[in-house]
C-alpha positions as CSV (number, residue, x, y, z in Angstrom):
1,X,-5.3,-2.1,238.0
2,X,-7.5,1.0,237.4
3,X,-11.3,0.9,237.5
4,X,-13.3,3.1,235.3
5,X,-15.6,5.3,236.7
6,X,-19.0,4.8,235.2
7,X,-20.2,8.4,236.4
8,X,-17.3,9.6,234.8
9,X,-18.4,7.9,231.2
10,X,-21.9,8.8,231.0
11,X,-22.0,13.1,230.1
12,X,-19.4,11.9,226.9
13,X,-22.2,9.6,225.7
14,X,-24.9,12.6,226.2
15,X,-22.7,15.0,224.2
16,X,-22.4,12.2,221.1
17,X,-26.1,11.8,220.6
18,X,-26.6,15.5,221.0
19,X,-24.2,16.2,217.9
20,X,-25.5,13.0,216.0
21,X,-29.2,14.8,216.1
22,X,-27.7,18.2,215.2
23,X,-26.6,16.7,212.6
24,X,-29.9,15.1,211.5
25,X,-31.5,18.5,211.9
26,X,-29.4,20.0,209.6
27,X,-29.4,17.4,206.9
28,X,-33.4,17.6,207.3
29,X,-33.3,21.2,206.6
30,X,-31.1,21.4,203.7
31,X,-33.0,18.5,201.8
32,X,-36.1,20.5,203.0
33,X,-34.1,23.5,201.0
34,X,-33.6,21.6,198.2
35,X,-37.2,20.3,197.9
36,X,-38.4,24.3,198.6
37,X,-36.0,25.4,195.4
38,X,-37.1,22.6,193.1
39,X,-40.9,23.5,193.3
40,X,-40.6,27.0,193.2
41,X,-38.3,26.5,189.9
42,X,-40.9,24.0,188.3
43,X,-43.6,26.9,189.3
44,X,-41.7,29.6,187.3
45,X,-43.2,30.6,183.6
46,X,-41.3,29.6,180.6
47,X,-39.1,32.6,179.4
48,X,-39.8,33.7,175.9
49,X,-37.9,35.9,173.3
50,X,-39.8,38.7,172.0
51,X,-38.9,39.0,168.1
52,X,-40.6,40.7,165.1
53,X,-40.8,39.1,162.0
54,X,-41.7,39.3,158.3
55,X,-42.9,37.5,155.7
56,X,-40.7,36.2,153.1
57,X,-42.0,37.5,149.5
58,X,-41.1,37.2,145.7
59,X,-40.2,40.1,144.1
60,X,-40.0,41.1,140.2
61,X,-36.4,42.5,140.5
62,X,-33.6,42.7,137.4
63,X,-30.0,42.2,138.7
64,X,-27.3,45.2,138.4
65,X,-24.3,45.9,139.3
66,X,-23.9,49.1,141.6
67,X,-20.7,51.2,141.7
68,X,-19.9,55.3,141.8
69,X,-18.3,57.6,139.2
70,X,-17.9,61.0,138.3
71,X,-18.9,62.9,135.2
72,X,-17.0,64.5,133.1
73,X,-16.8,67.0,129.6
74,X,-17.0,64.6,126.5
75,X,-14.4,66.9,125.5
76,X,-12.1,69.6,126.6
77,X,-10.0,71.6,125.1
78,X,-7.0,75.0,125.6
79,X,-8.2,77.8,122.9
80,X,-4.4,79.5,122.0
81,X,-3.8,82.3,120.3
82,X,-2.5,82.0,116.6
83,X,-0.8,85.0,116.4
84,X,0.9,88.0,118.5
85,X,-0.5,91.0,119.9
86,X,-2.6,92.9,122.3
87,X,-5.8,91.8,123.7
88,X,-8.3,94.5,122.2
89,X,-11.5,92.9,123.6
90,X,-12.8,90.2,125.3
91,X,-16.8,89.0,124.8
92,X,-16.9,86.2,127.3
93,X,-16.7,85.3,130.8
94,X,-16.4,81.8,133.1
95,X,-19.6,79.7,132.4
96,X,-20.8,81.6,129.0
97,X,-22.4,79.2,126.8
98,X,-21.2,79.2,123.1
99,X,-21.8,77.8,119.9
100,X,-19.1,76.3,117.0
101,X,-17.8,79.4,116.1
102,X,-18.4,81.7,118.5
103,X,-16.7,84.9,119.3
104,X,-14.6,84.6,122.3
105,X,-11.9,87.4,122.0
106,X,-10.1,89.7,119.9
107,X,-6.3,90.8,118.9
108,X,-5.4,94.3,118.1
109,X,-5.4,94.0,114.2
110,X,-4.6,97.4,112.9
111,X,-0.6,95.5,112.1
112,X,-2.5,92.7,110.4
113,X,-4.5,94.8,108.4
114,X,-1.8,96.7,107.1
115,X,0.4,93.5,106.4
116,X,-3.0,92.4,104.4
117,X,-3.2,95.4,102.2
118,X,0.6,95.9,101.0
119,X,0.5,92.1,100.7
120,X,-2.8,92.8,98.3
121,X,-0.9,95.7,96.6
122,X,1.9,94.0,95.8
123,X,0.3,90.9,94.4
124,X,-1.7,93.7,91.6
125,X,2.0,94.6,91.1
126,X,3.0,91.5,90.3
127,X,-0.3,91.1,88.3
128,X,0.5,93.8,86.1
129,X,3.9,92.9,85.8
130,X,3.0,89.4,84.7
131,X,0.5,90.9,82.5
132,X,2.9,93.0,80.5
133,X,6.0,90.1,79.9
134,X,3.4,88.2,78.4
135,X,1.9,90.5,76.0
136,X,6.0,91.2,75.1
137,X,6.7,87.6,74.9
138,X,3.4,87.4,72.4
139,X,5.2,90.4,70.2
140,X,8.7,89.0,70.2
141,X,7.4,85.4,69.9
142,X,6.1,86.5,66.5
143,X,8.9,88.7,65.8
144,X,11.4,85.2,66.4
145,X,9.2,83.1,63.8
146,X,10.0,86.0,61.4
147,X,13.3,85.7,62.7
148,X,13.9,89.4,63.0
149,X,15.5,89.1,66.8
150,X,17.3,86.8,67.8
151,X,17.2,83.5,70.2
152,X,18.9,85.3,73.0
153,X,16.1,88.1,72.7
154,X,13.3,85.5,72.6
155,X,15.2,83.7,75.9
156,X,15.2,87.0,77.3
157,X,11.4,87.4,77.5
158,X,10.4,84.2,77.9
159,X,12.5,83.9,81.3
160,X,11.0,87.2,82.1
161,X,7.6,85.6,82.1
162,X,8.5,82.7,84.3
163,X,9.9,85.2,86.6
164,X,6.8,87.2,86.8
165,X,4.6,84.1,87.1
166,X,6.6,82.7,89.9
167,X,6.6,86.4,91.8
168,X,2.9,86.0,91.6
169,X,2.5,82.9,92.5
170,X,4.6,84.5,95.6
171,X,2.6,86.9,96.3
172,X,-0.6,85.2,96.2
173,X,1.0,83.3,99.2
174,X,2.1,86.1,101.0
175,X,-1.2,87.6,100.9
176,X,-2.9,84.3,102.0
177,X,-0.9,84.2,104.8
178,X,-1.6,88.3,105.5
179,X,-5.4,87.6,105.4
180,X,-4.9,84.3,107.5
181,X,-3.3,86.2,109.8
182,X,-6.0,88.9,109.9
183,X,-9.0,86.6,110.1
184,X,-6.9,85.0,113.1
185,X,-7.4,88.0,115.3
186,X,-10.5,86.6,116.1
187,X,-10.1,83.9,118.5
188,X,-13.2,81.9,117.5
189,X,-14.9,78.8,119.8
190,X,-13.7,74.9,118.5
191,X,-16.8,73.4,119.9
192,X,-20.7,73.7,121.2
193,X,-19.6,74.4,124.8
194,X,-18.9,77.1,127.4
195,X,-16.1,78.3,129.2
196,X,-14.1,76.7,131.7
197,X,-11.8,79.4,132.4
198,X,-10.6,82.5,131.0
199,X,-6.8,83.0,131.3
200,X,-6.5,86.3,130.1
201,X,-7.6,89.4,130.2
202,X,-8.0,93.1,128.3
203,X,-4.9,95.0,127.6
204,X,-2.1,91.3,127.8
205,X,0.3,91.1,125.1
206,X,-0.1,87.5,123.9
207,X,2.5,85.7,121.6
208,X,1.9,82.8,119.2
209,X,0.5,79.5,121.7
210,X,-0.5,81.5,124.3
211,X,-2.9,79.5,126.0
212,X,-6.3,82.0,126.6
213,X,-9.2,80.1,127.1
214,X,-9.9,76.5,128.5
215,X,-13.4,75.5,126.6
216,X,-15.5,72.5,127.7
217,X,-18.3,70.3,125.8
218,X,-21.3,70.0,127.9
219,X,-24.3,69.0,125.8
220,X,-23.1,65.4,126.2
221,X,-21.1,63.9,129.0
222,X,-18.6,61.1,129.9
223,X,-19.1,59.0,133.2
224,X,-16.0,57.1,134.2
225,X,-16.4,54.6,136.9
226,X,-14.9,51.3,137.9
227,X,-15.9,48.1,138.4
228,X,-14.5,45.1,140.4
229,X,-12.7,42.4,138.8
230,X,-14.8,39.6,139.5
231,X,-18.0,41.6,138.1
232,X,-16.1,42.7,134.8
233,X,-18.3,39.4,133.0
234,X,-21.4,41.3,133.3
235,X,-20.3,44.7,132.0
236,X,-20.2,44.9,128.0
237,X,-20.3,48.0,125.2
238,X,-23.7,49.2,124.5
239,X,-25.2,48.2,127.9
240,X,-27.5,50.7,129.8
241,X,-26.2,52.3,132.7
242,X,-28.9,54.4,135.4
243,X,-27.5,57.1,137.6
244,X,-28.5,59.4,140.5
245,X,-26.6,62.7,141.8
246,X,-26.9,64.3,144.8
247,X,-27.7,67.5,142.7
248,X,-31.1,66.3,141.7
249,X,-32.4,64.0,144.6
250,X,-34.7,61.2,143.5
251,X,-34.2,61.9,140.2
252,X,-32.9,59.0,137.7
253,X,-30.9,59.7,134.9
254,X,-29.7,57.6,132.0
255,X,-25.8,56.8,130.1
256,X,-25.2,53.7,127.7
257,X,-21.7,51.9,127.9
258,X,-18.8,53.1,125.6
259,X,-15.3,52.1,126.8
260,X,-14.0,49.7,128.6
261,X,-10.4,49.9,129.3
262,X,-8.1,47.0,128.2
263,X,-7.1,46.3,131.5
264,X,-7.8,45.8,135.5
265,X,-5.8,47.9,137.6
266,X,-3.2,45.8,139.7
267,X,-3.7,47.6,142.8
268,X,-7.1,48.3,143.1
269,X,-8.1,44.7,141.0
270,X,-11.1,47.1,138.9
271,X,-11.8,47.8,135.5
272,X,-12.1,51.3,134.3
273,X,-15.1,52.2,132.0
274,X,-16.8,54.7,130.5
275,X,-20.8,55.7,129.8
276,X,-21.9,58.5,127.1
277,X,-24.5,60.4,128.7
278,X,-27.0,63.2,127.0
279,X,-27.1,66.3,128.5
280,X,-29.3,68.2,126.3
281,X,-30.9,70.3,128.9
282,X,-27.3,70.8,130.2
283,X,-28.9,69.7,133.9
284,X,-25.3,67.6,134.8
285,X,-22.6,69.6,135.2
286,X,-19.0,67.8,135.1
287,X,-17.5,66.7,138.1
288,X,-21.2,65.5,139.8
289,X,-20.3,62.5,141.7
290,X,-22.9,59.3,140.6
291,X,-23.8,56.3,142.0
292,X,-24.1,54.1,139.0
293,X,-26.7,51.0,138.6
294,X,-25.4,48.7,135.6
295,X,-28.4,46.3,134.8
296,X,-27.0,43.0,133.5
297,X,-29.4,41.1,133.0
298,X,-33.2,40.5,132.6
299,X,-35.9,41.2,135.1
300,X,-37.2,37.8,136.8
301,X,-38.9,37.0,140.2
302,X,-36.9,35.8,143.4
303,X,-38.0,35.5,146.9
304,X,-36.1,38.1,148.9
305,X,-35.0,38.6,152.2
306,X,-34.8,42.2,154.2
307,X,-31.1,42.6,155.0
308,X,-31.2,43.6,158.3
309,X,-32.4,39.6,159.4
310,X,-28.9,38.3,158.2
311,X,-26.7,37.1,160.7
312,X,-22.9,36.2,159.3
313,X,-20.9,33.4,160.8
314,X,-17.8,33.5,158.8
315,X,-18.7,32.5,155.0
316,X,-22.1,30.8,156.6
317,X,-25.1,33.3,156.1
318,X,-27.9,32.6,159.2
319,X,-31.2,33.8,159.3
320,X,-34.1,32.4,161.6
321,X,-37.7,31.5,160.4
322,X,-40.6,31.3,163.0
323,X,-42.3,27.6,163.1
324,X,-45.4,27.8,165.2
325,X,-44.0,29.3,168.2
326,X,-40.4,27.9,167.9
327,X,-37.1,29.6,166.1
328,X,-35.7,27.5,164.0
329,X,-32.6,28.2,162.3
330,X,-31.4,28.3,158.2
331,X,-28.3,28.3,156.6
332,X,-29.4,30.3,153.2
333,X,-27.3,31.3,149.8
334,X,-27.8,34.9,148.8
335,X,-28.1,36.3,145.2
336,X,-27.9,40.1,144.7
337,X,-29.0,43.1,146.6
338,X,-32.2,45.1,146.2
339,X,-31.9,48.5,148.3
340,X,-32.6,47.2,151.8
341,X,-33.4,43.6,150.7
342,X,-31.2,40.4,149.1
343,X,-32.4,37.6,147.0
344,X,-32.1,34.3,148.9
345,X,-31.3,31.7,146.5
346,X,-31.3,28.5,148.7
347,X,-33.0,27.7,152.2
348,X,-36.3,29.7,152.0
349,X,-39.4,29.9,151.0
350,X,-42.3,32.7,150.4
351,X,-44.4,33.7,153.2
352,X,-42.2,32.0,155.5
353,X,-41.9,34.3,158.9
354,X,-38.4,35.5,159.1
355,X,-37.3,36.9,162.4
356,X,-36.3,40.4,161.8
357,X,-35.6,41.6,165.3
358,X,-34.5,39.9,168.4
359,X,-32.6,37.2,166.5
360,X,-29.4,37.7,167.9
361,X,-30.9,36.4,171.3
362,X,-32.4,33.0,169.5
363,X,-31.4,29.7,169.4
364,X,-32.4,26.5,167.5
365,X,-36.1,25.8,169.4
366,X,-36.1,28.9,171.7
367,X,-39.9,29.7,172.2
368,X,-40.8,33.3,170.7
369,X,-43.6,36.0,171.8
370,X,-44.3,38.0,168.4
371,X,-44.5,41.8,168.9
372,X,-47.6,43.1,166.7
């Protein structure tokens, strides 16, 4: 039987308490730690978002419809030649301004002049020849009452004078078509326009259809533009439609609606339309490219919104309004757009202060700091 050593007992006793108030140490200093952090965190300031805002506001507005187009000749048309021959002159050039009946170019007519004149000599021939079987059918008409010639005499003359009647009737027409001819060496202007483009020039043999000039109609214009299909409702004949180019910067011009086209356009889902637009002063020129206002209905007053405080969440449309110092946030409906701002239709008010900046860091009761 062994008998424990007491001595031997006692430093292993030492060593346990001296670990059981190490311990006790360090548990004091990490609650200690704890306590420390928790002040300190209660002694921070409260963190607040700096935001600017603005002031909701009713505006006098009238809805439109806003779309682009391009302008175009209210007509335009290929001036042909009529009839063969040489170019002999030319009296226009790319962008000349003409009336109805303007000069544009002329054929060689020295031929057509000719044709004209044995065409007018022969119908005096035929004139004269006309003239003299009917004074013969006068002389032997009386002759047959008398009955001193015969019926085959009196036949004779009076198919003589059908002939010659018919022979001028002929000629007539064949001088007709000499002078038509003649006056058609003048290629004339169809329309109040100027010149597109000239396709020939002084010296080319042109034949009958030969297109020479392409001729446009500026002092009125056509703007053709499209419109989406679920906007189509508000578009109708006679309705006004405002313009800007980039020609004329700030400047407003103004068309009225004349066609709309019978149907939407599968692939794009728009309808095509079409504005008549003066252009007395011949300011537009065709192919200007517009961006189109379409007002459809009457002015009225709406409480609007400045675009840029919109914040989209799928179809949900955010904004944040300031309530004392608190964000707070809205679910709103919008109406139209007004240039840089949109009419809210449902979940605000006027004057209410609508975060305009710094909203995409708020949240529903975040504290703000608004920057004057």
């Amino acid at each position: 039987m062994s008998v424990q050593n007491p001595v031997a007992a006692r430093p292993k006793s030492r060593q346990s308490r001296a670990g059981t108030l190490l311990s006790a140490v360090l548990v004091g200093l990490m609650i200690f730690s704890l306590i420390s952090c928790t002040k300190e965190k209660k002694a921070e300031p409260e963190r607040l978002v700096n935001v600017r805002i603005w002031p909701a506001e009713i505006k006098h507005v009238q809805p439109y419809l806003e779309t682009t187009g391009t302008l175009k000749a209210d007509e335009e048309v290929v001036v042909s030649s009529e009839v063969d021959g040489i170019i002999k002159k030319i009296f226009v050039e790319e962008g000349t301004t003409v009336g109805v009946g303007s000069l544009l170019a002329q054929i060689n007519e020295t031929d057509y002049m000719l044709d004209w004149k044995r065409s007018d000599a022969a119908l005096r021939q035929t004139q004269a020849s006309l003239a003299n079987a009917e004074a013969e059918y006068k002389r032997k008409s009386a002759l047959y009452q008398d009955e001193l010639i015969t019926k085959q005499q009196f036949d004779d003359i009076t198919t003589r004078v059908a002939l010659a009647g018919a022979e001028l009737e002929r000629a007539k027409a064949t001088l007709a078509i000499s002078r038509e001819k003649l006056v058609r060496t003048k290629i004339l202007s169809p329309l109040a326009g100027a010149v597109k483009e000239k396709k020939v020039s002084m010296g080319d043999y042109v034949r009958n259809g030969t297109p020479l000039f392409q001729m446009i109609k500026i002092d009125r214009l056509k703007l053709n533009f499209t419109i989406s299909e679920k906007d189509v409702a508000g578009l109708k004949i006679g309705q006004d439609v405002m313009f800007t180019v980039d020609a004329f910067p700030g400047k407003q011009f103004k068309g009225r609606v004349s066609l709309l086209y019978p149907n939407v356009e599968e692939r794009t889902r728009t309808l095509q339309a079409e504005a008549i637009v003066p252009n007395a002063d011949r300011l537009l020129k065709p192919g200007y490219f517009a961006r189109v206002q379409i007002y459809t209905e009457a002015a009225r007053d709406v409480v609007v919104a400045p675009i840029t405080a919109l914040m989209y969440d799928g179809a949900a449309i955010r904004i944040f309004v300031i309530n004392g110092n608190k964000a707070k946030e809205r679910i709103i409906k919008t109406g139209n757009k007004y240039g840089e701002y949109v009419e809210v239709t449902e979940g605000l008010k006027e004057k209410e202060q609508i975060v305009v900046v710094g909203q995409n860091n708020l949240s529903e009761g975040v504290k703000v700091n608004v920057a004057r």
